[in-house]
C-alpha positions as CSV (number, residue, x, y, z in Angstrom):
1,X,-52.0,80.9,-131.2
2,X,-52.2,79.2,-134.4
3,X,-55.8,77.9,-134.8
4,X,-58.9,79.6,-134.5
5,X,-62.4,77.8,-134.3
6,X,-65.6,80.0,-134.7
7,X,-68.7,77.7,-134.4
8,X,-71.6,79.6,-135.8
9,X,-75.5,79.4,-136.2
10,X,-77.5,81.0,-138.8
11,X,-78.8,83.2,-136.5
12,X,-78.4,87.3,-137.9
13,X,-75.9,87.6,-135.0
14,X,-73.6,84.7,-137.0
15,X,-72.6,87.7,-139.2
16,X,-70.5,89.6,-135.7
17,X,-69.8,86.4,-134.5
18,X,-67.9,85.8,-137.9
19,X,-66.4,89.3,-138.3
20,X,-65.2,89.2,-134.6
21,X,-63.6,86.5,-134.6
22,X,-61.8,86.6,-137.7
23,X,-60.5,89.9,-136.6
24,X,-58.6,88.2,-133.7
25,X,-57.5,85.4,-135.4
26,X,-55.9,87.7,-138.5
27,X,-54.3,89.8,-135.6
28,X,-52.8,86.5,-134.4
29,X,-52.1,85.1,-138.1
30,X,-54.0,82.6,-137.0
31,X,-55.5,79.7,-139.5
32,X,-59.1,79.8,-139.1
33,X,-61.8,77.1,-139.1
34,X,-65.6,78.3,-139.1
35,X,-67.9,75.5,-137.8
36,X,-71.5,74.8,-137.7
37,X,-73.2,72.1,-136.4
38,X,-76.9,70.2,-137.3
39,X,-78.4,68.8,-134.8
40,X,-78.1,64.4,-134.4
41,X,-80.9,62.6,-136.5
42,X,-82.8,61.6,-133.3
43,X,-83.6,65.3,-133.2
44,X,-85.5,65.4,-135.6
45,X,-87.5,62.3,-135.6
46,X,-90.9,62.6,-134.7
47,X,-91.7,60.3,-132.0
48,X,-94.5,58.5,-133.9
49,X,-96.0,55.0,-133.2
50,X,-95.6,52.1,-136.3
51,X,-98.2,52.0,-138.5
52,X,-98.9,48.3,-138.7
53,X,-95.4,47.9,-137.5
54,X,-93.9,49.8,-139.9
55,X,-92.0,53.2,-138.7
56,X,-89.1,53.3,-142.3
57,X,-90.8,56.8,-143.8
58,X,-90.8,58.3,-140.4
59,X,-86.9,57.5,-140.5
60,X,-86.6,58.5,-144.2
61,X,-88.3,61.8,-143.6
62,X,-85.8,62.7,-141.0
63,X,-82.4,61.1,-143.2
64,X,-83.6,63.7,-145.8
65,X,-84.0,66.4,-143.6
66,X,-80.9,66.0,-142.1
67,X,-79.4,65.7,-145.5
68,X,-81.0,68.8,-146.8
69,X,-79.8,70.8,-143.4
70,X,-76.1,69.3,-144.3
71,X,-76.3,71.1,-148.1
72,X,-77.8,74.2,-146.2
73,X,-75.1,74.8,-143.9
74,X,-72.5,73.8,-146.2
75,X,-73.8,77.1,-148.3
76,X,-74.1,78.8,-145.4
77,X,-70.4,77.8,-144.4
78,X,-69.3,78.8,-148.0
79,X,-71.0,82.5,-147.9
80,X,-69.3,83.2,-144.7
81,X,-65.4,82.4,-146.4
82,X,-66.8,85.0,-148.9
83,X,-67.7,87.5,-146.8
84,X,-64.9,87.4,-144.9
85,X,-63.3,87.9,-147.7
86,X,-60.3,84.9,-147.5
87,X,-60.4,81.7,-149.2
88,X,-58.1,79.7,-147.1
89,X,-60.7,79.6,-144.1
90,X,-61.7,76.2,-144.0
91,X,-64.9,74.7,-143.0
92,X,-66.6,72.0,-141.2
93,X,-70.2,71.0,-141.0
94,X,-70.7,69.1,-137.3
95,X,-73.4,66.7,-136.5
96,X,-74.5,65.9,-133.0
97,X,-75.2,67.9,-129.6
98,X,-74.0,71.6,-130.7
99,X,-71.6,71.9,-127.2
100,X,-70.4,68.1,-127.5
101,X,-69.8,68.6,-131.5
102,X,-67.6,72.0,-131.4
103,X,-65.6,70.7,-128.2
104,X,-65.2,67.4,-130.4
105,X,-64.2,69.0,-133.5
106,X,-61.8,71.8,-131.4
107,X,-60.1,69.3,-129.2
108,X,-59.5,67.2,-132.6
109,X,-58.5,70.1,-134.8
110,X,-55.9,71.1,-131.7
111,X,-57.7,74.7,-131.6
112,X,-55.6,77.1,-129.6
113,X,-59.0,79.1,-129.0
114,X,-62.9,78.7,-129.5
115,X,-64.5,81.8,-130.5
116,X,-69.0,81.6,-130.4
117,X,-71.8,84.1,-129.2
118,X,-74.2,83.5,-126.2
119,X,-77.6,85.6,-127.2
120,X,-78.7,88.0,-124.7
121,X,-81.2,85.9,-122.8
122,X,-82.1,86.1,-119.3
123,X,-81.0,83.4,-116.7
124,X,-84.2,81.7,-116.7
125,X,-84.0,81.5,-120.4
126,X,-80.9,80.0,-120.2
127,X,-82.2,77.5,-117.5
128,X,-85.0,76.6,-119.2
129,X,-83.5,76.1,-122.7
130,X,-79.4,75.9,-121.8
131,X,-76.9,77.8,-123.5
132,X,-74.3,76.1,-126.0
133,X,-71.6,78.7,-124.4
134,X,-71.5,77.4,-121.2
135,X,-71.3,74.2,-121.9
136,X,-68.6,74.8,-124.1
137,X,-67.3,76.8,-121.2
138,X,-67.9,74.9,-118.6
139,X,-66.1,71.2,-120.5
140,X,-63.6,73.1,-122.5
141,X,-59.9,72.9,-121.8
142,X,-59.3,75.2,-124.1
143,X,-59.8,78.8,-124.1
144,X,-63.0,80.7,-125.1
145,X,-63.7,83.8,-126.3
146,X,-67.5,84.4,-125.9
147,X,-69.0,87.1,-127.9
148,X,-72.3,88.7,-126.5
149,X,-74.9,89.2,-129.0
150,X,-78.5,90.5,-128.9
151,X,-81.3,88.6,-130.6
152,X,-84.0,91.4,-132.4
């Protein structure tokens, strides 16, 4: 194995997630690749009617949000090379369905594994609001390694 891909979120659970999966891919010699991805601009659009046929601030707003979320992560990104301690991880800030985005990005990058976390909810959680993991899991051709984590 030669490429690792850990997607994170900022969640506090990113932190194990991070550590984790650095370990493995250091064991391996493995060059790393930490990922995080924003959600696709239609997320965060309110769903608002024209006013007077006119809808551009509404789009605005939400091109300066995802903007802003793009700096965040890439800080976030940045701080996690740091405490990891090893400047030659790379990064890459994803936009688009989390699941589609780290597939996307893995499948490109040729990733010999995918290292995430799955929080500890229950299956009706998962039902209700899906789980990034297994969809990953479920469309990914390559392997996995899911880390369990609990959310406080």
């Amino acid at each position: 194995m030669k490429k690792v891909c850990i997607a994170l979120d900022t969640s506090p659970s990113a932190e194990k997630i991070a550590e984790l999966g650095y370990s493995y891919a250091k064991a391996l010699n493995a060059e790393v690749t930490l990922v995080h991805v924003i959600n696709d601009i239609s997320y965060y659009k309110m769903n608002y009617d024209p006013i007077m046929g006119y809808a551009g601030f509404l789009t605005n707003d939400a091109i300066e949000l995802v903007e802003d979320l793009r700096k965040e992560s890439e800080k976030f990104l940045t701080a996690s090379v740091k405490h990891l301690k090893n400047d030659t991880i790379k990064t890459a800030v994803l936009e688009g369905d989390p699941a589609d985005a780290i597939l996307e990005f893995a499948t490109s990058w040729e990733a010999d594994l995918i290292v995430m976390g799955t929080h500890s909810r229950s299956a009706l959680a998962n039902l209700l609001m899906g789980s990034n993991a297994i969809e990953v899991i479920k469309h990914s051709k390559i392997p996995t390694l899911i880390i369990p984590t609990k959310e406080n």
